[in-house]
C-alpha positions as protocol buffer text, in pm:
chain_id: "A"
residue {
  index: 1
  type: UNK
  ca { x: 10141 y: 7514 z: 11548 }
}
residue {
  index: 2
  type: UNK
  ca { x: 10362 y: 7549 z: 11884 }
}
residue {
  index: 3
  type: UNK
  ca { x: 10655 y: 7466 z: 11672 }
}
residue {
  index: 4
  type: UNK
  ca { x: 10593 y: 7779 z: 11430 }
}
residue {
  index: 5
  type: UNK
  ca { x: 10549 y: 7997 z: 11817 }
}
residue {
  index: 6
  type: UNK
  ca { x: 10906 y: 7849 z: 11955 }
}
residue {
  index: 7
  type: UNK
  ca { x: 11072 y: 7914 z: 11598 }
}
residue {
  index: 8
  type: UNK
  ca { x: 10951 y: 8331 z: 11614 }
}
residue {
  index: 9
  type: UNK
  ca { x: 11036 y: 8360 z: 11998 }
}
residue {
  index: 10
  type: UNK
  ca { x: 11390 y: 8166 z: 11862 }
}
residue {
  index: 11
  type: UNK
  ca { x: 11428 y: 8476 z: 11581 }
}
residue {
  index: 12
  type: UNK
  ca { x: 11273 y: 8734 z: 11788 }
}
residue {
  index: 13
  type: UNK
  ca { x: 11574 y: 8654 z: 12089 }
}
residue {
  index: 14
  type: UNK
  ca { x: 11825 y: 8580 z: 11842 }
}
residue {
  index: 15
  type: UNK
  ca { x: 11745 y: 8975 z: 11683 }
}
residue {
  index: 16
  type: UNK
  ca { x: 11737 y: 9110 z: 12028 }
}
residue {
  index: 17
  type: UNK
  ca { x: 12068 y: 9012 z: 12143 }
}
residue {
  index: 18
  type: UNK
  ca { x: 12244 y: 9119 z: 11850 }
}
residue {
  index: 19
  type: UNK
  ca { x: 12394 y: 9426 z: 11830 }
}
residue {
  index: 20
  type: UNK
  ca { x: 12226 y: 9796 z: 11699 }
}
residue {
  index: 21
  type: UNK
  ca { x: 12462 y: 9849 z: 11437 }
}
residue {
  index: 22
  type: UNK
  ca { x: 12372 y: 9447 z: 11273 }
}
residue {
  index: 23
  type: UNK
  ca { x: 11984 y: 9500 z: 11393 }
}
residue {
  index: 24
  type: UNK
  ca { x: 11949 y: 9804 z: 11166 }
}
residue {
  index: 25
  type: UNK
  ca { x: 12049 y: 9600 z: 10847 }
}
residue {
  index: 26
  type: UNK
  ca { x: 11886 y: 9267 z: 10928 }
}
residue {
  index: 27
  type: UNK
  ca { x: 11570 y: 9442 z: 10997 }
}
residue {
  index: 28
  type: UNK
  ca { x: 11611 y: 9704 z: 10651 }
}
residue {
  index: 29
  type: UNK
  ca { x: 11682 y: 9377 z: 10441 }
}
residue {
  index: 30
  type: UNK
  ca { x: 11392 y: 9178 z: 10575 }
}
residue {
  index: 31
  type: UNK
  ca { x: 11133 y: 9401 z: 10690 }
}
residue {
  index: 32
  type: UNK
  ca { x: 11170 y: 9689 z: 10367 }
}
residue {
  index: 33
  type: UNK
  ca { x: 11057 y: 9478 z: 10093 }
}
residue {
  index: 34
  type: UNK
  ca { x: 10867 y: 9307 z: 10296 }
}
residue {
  index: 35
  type: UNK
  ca { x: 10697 y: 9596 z: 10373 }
}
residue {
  index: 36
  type: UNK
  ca { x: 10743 y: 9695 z: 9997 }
}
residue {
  index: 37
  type: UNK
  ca { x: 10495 y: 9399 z: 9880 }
}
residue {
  index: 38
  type: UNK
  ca { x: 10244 y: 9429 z: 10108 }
}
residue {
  index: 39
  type: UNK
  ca { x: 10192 y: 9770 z: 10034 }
}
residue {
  index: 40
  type: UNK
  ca { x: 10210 y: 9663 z: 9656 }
}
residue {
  index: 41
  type: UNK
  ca { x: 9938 y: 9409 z: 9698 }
}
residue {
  index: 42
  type: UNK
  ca { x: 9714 y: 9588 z: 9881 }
}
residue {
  index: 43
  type: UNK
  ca { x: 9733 y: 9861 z: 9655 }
}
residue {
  index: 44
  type: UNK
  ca { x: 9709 y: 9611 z: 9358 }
}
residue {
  index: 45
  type: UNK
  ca { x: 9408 y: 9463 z: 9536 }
}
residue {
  index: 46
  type: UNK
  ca { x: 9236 y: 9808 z: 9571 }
}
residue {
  index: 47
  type: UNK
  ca { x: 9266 y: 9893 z: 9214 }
}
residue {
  index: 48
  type: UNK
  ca { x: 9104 y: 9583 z: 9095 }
}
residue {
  index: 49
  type: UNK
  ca { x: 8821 y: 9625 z: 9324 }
}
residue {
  index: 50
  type: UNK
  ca { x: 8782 y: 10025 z: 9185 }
}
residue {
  index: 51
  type: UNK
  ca { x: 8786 y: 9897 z: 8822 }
}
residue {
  index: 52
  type: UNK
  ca { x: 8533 y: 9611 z: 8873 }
}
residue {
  index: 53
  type: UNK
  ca { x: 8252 y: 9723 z: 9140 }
}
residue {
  index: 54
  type: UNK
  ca { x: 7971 y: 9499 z: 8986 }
}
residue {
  index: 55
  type: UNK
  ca { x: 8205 y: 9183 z: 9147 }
}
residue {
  index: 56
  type: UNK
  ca { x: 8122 y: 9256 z: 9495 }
}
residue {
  index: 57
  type: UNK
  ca { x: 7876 y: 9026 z: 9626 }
}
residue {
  index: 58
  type: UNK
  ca { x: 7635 y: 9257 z: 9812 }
}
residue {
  index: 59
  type: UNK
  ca { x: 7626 y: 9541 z: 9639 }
}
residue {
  index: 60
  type: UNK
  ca { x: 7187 y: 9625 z: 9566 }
}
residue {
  index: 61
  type: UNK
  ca { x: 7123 y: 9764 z: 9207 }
}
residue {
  index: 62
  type: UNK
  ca { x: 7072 y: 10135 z: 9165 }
}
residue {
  index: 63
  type: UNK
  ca { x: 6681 y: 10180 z: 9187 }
}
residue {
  index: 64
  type: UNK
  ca { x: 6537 y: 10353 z: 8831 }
}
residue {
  index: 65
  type: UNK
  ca { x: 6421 y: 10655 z: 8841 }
}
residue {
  index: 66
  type: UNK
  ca { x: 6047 y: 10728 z: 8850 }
}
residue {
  index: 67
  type: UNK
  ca { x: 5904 y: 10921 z: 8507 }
}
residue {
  index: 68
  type: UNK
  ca { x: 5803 y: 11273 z: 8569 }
}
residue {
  index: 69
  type: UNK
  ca { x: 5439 y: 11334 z: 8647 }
}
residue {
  index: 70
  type: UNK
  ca { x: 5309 y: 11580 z: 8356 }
}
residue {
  index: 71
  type: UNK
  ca { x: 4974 y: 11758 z: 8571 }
}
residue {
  index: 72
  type: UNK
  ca { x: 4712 y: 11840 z: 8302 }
}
């Protein structure tokens, strides 16, 4: 796992030292859609969840209603 930590801090000083006018597009083509899917998934994700609420695992059935008492 160190080798995935010395790869970012590689990108994240190679971004840094470049110029504002080439940061602005690197980061609008990488971090837009990026952006784009997660927000796609997780909205994706919420829907399914919406349309099927019996899936979750710890949701406690609805308790019947008692009958009305009828005094005579």
């Amino acid at each position: 796992m160190d080798w995935l930590w010395q790869w970012w801090d590689s990108v994240e000083l190679w971004l840094v030292q470049l110029p504002v006018a080439v940061q602005f597009p690197v980061v609008m083509i990488v971090v837009l859609p990026l952006c784009l899917g997660v927000a796609r998934l997780i909205d994706r994700v919420v829907d399914w969840r919406a349309k099927n609420p019996a899936s979750l695992v710890d949701a406690a059935p609805e308790p019947e209603p008692e009958p009305e008492k009828v005094a005579a």
